[in-house]
CHARMM-style PDB file with segment names, atoms N, HN, CA, C and O in Angstrom:
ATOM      1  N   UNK     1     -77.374 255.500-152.020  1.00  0.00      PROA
ATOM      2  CA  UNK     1     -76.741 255.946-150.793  1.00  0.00      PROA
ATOM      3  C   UNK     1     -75.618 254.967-150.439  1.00  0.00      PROA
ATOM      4  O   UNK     1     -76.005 253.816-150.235  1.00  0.00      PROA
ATOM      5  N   UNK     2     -74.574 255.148-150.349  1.00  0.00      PROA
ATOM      6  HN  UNK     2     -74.259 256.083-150.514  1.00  0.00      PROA
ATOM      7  CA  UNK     2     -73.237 254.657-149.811  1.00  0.00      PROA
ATOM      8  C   UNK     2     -73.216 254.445-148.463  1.00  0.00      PROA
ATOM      9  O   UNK     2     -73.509 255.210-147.545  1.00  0.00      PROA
ATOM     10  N   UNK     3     -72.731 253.005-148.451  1.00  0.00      PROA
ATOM     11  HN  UNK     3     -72.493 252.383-149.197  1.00  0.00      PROA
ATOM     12  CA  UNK     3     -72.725 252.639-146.679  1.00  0.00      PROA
ATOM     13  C   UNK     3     -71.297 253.230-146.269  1.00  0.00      PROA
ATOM     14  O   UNK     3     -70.383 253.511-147.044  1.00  0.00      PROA
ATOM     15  N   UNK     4     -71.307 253.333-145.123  1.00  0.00      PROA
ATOM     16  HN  UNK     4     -72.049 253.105-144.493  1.00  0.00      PROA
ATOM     17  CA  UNK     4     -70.102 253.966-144.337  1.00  0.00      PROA
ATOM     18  C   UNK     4     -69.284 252.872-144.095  1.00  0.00      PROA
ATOM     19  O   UNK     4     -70.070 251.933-143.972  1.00  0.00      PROA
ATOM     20  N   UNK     5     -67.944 252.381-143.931  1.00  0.00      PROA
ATOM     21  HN  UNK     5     -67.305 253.144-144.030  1.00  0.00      PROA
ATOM     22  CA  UNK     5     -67.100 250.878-143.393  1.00  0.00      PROA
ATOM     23  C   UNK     5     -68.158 250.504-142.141  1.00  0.00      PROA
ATOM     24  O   UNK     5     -68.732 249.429-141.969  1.00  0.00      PROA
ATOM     25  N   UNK     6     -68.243 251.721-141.317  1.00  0.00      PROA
ATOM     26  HN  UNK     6     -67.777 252.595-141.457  1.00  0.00      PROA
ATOM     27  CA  UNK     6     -69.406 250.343-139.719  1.00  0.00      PROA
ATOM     28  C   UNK     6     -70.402 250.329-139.951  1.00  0.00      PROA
ATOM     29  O   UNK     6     -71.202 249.940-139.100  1.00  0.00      PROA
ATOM     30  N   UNK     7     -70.930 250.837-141.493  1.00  0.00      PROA
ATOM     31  HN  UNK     7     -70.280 251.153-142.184  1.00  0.00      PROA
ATOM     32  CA  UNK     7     -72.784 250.200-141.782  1.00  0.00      PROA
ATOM     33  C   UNK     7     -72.099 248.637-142.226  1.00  0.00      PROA
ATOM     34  O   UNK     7     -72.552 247.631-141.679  1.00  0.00      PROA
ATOM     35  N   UNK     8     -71.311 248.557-142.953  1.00  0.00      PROA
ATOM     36  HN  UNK     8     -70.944 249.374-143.397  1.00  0.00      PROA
ATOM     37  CA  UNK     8     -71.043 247.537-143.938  1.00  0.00      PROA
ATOM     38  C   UNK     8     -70.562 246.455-143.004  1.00  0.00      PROA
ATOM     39  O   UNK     8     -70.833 245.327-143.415  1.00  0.00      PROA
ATOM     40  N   UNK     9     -69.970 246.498-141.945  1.00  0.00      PROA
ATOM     41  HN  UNK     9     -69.749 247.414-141.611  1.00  0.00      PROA
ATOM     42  CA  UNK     9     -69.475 245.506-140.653  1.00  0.00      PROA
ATOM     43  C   UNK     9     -70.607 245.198-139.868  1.00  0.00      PROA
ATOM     44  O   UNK     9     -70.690 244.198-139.155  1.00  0.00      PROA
ATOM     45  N   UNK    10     -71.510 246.092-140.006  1.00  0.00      PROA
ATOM     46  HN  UNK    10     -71.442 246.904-140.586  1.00  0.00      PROA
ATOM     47  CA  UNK    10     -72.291 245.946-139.296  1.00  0.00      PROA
ATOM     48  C   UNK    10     -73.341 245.456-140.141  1.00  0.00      PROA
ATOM     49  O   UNK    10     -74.212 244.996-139.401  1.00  0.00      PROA
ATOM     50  N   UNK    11     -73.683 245.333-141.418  1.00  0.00      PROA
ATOM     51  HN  UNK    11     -72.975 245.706-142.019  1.00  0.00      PROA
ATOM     52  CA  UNK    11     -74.494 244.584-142.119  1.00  0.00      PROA
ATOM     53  C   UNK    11     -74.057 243.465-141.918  1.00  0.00      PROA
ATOM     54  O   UNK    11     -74.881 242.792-141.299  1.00  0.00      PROA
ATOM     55  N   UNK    12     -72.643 242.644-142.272  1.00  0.00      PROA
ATOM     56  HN  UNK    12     -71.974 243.191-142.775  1.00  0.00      PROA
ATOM     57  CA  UNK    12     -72.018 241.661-142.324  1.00  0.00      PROA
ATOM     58  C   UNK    12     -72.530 241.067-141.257  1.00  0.00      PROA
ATOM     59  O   UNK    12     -73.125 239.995-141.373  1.00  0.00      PROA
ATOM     60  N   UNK    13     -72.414 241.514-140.394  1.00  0.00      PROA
ATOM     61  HN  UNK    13     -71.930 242.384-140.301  1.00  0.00      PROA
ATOM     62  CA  UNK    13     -72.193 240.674-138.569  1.00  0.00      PROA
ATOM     63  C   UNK    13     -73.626 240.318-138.375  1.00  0.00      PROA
ATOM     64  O   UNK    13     -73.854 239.246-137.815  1.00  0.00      PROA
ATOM     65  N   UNK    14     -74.941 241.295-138.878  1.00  0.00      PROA
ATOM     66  HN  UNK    14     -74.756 242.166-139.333  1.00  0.00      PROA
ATOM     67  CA  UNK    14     -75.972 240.871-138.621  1.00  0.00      PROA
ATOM     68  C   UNK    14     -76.249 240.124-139.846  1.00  0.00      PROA
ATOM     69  O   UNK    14     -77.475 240.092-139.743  1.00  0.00      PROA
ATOM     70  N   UNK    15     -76.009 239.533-140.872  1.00  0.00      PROA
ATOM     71  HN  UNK    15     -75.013 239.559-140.956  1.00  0.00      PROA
ATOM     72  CA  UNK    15     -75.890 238.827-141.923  1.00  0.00      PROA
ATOM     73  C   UNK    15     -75.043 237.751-141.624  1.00  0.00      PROA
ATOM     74  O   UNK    15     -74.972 237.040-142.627  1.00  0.00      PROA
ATOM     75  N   UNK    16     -74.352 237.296-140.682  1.00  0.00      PROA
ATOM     76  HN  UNK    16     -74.409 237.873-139.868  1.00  0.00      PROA
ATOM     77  CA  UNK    16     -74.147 235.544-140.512  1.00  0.00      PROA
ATOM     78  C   UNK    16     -74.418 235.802-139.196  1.00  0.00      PROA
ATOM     79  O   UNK    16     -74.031 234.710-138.780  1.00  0.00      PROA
ATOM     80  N   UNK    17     -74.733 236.309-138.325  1.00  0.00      PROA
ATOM     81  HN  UNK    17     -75.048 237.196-138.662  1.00  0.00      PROA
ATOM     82  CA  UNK    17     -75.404 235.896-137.101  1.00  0.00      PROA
ATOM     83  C   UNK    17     -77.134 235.350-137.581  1.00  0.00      PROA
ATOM     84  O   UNK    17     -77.895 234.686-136.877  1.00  0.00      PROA
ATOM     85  N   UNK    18     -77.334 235.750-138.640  1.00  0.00      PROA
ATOM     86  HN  UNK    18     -76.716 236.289-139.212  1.00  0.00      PROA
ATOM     87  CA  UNK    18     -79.017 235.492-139.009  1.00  0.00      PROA
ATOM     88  C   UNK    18     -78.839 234.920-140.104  1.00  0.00      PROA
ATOM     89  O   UNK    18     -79.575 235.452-140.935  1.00  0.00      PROA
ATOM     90  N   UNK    19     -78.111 233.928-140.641  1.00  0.00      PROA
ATOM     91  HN  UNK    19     -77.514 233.496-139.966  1.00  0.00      PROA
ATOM     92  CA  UNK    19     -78.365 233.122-141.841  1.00  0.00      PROA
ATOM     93  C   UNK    19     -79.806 232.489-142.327  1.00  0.00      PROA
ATOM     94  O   UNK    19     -80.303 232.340-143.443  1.00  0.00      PROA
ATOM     95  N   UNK    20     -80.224 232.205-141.086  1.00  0.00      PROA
ATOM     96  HN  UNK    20     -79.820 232.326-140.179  1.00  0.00      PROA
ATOM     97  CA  UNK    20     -81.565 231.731-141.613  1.00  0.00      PROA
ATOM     98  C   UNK    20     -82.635 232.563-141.851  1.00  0.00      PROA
ATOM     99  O   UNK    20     -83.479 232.400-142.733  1.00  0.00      PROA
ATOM    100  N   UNK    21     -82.592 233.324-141.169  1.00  0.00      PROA
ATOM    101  HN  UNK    21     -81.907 233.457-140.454  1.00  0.00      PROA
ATOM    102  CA  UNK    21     -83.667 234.500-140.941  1.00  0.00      PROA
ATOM    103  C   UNK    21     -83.111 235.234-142.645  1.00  0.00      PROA
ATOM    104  O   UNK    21     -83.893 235.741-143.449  1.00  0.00      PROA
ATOM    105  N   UNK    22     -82.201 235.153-142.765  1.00  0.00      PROA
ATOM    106  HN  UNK    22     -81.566 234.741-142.112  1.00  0.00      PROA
ATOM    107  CA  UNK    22     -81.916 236.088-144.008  1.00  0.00      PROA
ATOM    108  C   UNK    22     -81.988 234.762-145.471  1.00  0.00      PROA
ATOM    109  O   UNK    22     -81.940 235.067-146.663  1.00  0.00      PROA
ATOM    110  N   UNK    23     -82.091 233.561-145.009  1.00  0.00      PROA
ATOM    111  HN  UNK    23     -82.131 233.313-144.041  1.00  0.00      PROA
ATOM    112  CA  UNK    23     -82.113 233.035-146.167  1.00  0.00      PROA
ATOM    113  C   UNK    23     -83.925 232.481-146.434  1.00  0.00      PROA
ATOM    114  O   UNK    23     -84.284 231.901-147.459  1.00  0.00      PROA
ATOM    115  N   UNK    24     -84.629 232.742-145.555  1.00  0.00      PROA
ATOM    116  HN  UNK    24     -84.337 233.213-144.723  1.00  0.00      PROA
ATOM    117  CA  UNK    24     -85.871 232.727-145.683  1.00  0.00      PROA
ATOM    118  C   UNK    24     -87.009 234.240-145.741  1.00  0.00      PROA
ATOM    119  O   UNK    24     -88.233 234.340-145.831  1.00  0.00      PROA
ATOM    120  N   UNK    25     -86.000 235.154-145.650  1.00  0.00      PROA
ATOM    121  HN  UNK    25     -85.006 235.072-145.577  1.00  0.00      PROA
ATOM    122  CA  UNK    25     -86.350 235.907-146.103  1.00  0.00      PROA
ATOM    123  C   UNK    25     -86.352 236.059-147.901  1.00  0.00      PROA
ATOM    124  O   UNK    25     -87.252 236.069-148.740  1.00  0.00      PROA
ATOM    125  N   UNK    26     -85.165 236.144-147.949  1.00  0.00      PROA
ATOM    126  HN  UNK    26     -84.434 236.136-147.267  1.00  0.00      PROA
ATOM    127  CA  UNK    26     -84.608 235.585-149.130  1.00  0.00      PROA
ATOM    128  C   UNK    26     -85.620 234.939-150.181  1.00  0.00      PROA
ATOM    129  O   UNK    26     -85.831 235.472-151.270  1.00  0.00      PROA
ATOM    130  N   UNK    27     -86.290 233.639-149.739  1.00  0.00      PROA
ATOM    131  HN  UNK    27     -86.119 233.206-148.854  1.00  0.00      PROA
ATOM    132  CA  UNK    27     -86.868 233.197-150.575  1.00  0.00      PROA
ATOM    133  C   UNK    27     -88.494 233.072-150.914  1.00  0.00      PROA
ATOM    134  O   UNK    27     -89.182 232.499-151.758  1.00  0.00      PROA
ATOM    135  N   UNK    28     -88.792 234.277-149.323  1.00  0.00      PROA
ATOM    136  HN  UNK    28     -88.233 234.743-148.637  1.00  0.00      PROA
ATOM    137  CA  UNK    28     -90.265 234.611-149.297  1.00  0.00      PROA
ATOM    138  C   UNK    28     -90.312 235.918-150.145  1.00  0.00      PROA
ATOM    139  O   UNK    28     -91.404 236.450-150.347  1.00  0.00      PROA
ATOM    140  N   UNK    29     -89.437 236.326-150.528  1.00  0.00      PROA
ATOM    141  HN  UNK    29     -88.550 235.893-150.364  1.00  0.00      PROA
ATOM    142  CA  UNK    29     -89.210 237.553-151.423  1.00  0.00      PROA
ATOM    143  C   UNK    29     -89.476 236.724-152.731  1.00  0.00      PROA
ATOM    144  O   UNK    29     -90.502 236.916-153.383  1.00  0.00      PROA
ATOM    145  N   UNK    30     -88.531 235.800-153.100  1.00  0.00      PROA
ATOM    146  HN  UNK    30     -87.698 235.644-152.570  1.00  0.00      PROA
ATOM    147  CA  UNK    30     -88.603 235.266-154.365  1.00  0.00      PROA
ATOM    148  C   UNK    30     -89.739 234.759-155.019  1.00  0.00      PROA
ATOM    149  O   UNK    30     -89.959 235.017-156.203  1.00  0.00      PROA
ATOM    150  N   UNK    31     -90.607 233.932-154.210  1.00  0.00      PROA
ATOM    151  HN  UNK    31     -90.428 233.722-153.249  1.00  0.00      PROA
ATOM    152  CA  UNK    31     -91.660 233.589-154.242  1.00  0.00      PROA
ATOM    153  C   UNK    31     -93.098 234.491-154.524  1.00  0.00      PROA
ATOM    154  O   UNK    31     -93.976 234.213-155.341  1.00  0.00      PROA
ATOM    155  N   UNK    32     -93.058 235.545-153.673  1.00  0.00      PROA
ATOM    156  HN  UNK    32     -92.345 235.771-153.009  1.00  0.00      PROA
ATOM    157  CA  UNK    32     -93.551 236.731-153.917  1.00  0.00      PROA
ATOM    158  C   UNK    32     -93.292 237.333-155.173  1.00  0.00      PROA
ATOM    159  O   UNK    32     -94.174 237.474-156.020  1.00  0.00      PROA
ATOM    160  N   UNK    33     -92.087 237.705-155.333  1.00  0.00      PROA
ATOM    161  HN  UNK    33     -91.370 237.591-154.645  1.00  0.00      PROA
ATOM    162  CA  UNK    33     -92.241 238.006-157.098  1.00  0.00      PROA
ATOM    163  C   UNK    33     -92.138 237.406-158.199  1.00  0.00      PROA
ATOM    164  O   UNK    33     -92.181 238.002-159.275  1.00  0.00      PROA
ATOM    165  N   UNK    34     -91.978 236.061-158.073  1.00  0.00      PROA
ATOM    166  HN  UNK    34     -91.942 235.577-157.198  1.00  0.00      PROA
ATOM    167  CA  UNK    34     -92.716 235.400-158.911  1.00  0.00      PROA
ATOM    168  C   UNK    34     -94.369 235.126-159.308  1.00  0.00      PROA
ATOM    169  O   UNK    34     -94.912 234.826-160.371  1.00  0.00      PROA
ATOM    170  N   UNK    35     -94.712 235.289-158.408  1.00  0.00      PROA
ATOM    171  HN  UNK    35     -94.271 235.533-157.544  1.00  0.00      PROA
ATOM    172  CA  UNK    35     -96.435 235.213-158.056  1.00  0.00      PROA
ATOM    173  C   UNK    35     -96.627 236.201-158.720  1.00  0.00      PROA
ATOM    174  O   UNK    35     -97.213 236.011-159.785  1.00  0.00      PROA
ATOM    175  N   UNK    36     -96.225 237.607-158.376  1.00  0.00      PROA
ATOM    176  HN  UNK    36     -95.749 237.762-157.510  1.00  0.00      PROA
ATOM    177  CA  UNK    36     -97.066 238.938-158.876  1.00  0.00      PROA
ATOM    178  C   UNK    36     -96.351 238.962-160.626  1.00  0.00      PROA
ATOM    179  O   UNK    36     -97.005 239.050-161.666  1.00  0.00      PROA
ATOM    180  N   UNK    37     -95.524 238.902-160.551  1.00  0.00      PROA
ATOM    181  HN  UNK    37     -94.993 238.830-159.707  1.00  0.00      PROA
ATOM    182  CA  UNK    37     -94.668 238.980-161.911  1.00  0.00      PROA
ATOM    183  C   UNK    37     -94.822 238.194-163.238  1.00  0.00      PROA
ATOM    184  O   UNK    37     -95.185 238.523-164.367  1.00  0.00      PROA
ATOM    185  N   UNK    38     -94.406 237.016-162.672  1.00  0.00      PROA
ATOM    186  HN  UNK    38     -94.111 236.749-161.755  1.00  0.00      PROA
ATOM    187  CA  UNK    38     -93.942 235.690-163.636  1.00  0.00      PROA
ATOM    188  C   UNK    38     -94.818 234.858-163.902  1.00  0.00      PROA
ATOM    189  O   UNK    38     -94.844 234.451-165.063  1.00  0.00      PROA
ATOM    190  N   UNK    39     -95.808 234.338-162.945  1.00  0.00      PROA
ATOM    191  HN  UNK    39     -95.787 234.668-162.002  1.00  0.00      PROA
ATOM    192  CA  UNK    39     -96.344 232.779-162.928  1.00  0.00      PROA
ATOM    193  C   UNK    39     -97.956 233.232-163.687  1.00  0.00      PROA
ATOM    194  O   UNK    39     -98.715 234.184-163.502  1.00  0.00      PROA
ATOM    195  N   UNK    40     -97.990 232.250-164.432  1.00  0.00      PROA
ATOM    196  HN  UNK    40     -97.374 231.477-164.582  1.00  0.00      PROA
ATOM    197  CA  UNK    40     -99.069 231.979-165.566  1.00  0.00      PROA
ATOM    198  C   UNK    40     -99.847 231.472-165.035  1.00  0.00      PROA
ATOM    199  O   UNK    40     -99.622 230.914-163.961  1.00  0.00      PROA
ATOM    200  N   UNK    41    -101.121 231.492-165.647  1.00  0.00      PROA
ATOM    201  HN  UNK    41    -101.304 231.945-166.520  1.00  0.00      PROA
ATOM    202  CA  UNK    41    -102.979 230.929-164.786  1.00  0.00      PROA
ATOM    203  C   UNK    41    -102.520 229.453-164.529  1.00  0.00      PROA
ATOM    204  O   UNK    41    -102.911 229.026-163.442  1.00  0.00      PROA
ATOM    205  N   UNK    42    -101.718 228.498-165.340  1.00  0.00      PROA
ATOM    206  HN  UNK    42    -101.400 228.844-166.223  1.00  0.00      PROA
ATOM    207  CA  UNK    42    -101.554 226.824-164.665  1.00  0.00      PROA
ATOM    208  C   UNK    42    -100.217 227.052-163.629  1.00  0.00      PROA
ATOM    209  O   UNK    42     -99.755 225.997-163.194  1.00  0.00      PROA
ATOM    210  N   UNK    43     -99.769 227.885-163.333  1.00  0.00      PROA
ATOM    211  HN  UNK    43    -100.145 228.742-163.686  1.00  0.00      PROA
ATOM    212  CA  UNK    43     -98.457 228.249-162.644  1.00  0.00      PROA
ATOM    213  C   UNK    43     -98.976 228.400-160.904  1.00  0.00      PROA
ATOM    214  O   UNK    43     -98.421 228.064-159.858  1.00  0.00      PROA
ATOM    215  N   UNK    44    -100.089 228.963-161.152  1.00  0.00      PROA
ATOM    216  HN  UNK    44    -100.540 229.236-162.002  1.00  0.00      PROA
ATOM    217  CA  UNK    44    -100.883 230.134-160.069  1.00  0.00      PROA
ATOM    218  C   UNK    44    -102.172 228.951-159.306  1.00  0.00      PROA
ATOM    219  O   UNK    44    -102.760 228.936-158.224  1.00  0.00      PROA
ATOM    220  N   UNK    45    -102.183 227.981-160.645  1.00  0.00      PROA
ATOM    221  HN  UNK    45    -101.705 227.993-161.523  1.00  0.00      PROA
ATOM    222  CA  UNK    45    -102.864 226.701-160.174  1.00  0.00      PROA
ATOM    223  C   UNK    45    -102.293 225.324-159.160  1.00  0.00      PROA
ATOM    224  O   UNK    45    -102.742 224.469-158.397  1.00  0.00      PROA
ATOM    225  N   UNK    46    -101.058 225.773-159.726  1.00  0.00      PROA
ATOM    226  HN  UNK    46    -100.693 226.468-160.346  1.00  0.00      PROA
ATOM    227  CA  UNK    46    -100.244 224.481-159.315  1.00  0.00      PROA
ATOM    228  C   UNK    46     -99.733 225.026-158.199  1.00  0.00      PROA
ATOM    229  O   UNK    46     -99.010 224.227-157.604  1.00  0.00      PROA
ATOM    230  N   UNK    47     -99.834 226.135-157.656  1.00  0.00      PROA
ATOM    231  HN  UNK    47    -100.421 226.784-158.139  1.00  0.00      PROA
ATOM    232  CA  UNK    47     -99.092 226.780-156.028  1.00  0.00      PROA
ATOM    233  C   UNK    47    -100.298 227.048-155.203  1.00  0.00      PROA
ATOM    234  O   UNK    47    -100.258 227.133-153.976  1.00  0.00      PROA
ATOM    235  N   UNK    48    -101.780 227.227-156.195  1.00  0.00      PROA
ATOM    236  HN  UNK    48    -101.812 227.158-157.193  1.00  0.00      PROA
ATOM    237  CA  UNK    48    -102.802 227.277-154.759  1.00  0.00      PROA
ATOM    238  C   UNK    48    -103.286 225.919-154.424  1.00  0.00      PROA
ATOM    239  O   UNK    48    -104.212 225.744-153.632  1.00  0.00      PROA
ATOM    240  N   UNK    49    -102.447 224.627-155.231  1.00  0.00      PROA
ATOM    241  HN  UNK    49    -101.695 224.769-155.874  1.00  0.00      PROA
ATOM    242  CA  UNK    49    -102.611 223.299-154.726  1.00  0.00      PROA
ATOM    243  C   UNK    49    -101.436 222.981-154.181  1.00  0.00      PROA
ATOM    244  O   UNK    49    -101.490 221.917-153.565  1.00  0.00      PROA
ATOM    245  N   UNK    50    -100.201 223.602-154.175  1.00  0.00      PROA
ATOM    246  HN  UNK    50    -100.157 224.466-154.676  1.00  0.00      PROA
ATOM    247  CA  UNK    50     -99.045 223.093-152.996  1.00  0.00      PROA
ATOM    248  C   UNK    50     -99.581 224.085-151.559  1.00  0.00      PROA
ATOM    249  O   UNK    50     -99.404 223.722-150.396  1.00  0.00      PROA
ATOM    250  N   UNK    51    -100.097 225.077-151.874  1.00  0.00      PROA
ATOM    251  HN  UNK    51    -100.240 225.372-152.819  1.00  0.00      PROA
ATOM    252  CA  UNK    51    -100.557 225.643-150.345  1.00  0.00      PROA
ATOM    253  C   UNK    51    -101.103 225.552-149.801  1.00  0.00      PROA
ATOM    254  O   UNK    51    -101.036 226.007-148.659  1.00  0.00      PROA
ATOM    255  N   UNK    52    -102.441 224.591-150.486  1.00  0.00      PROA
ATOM    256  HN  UNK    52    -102.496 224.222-151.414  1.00  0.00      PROA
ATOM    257  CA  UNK    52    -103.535 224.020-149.445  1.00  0.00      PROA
ATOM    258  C   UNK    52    -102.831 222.484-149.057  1.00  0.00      PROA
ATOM    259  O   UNK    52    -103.279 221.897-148.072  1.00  0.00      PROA
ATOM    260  N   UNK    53    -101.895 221.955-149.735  1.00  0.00      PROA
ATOM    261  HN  UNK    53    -101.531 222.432-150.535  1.00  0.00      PROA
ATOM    262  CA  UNK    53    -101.668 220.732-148.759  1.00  0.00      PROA
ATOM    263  C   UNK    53    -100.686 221.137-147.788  1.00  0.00      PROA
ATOM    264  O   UNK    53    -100.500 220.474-146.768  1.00  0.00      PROA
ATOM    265  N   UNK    54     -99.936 222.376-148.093  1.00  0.00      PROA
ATOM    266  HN  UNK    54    -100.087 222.915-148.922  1.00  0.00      PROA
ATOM    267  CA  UNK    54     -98.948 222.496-147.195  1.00  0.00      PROA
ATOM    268  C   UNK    54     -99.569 222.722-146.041  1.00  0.00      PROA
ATOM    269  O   UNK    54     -99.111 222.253-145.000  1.00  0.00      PROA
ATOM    270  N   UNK    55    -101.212 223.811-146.065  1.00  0.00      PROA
ATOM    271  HN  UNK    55    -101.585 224.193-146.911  1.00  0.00      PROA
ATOM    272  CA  UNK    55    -102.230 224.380-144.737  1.00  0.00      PROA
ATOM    273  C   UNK    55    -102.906 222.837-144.050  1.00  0.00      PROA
ATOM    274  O   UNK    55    -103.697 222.857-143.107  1.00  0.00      PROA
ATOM    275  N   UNK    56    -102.584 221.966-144.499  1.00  0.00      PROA
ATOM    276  HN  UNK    56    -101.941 221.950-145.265  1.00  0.00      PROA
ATOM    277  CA  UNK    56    -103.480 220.490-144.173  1.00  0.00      PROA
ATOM    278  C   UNK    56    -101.802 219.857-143.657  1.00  0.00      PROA
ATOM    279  O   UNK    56    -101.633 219.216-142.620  1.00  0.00      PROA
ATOM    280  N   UNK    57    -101.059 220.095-144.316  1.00  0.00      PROA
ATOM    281  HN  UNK    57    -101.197 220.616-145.159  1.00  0.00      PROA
ATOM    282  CA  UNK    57     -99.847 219.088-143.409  1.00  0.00      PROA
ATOM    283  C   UNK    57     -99.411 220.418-141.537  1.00  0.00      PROA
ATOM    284  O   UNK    57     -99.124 220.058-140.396  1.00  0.00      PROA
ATOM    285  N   UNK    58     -99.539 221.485-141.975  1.00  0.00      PROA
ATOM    286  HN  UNK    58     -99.772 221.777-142.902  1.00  0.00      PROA
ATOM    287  CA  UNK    58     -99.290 222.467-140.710  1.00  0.00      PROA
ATOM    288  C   UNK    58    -100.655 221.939-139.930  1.00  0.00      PROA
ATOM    289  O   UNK    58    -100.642 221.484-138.787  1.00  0.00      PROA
ATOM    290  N   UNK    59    -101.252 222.013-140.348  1.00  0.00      PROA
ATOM    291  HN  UNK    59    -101.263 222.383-141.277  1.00  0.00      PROA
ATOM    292  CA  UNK    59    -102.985 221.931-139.502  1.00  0.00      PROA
ATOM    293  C   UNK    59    -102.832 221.049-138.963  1.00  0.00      PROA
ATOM    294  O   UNK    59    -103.231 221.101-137.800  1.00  0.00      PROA
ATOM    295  N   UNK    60    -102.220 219.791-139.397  1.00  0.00      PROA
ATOM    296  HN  UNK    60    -101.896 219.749-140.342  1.00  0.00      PROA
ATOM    297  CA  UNK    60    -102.399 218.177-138.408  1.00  0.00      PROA
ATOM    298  C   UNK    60    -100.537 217.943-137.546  1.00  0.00      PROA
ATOM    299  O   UNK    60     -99.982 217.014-136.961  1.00  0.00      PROA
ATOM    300  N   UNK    61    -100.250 218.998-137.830  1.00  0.00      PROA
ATOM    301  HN  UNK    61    -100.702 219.753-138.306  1.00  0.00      PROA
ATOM    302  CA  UNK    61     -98.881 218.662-137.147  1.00  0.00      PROA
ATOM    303  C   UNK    61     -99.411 220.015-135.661  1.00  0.00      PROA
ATOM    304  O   UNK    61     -98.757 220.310-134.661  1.00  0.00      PROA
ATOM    305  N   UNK    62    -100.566 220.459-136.033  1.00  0.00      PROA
ATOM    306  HN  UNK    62    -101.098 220.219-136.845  1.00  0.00      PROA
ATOM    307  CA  UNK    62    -100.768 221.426-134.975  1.00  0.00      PROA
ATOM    308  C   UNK    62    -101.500 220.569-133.847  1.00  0.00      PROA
ATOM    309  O   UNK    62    -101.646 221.003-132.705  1.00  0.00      PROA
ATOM    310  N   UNK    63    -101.989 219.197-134.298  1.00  0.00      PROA
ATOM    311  HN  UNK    63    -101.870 218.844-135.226  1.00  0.00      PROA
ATOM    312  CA  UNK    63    -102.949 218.329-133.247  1.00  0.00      PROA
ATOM    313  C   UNK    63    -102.462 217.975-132.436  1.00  0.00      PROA
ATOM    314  OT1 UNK    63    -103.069 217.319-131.589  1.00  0.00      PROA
TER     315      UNK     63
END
């Protein structure tokens, strides 16, 4: 489907008013398909040990 010129201005405008929001989207996508796709049993090992320290560094910054 073809955007119209004011979908496309209007993608733009909400695309640097939200840089962040769109660049963490961005990379919760990436992450995500790497997981389901790409990453191998020591791959899948080594990210459910960066996510439990990451749930232990959020947990004590929540005290």
């Amino acid at each position: 489907m073809a955007l119209t010129e004011a979908q496309k201005r209007a993608k733009a405008k909400y695309q640097k008013k939200n840089r962040e929001k769109q660049a963490r989207y961005t990379l919760k996508s990436k992450a995500k398909s790497f997981i389901k796709n790409e990453a191998n049993d020591k791959e899948l090992k080594e990210l459910i040990e960066l996510i439990k320290e990451r749930k232990l560094v959020l947990k004590k910054e929540e005290e």
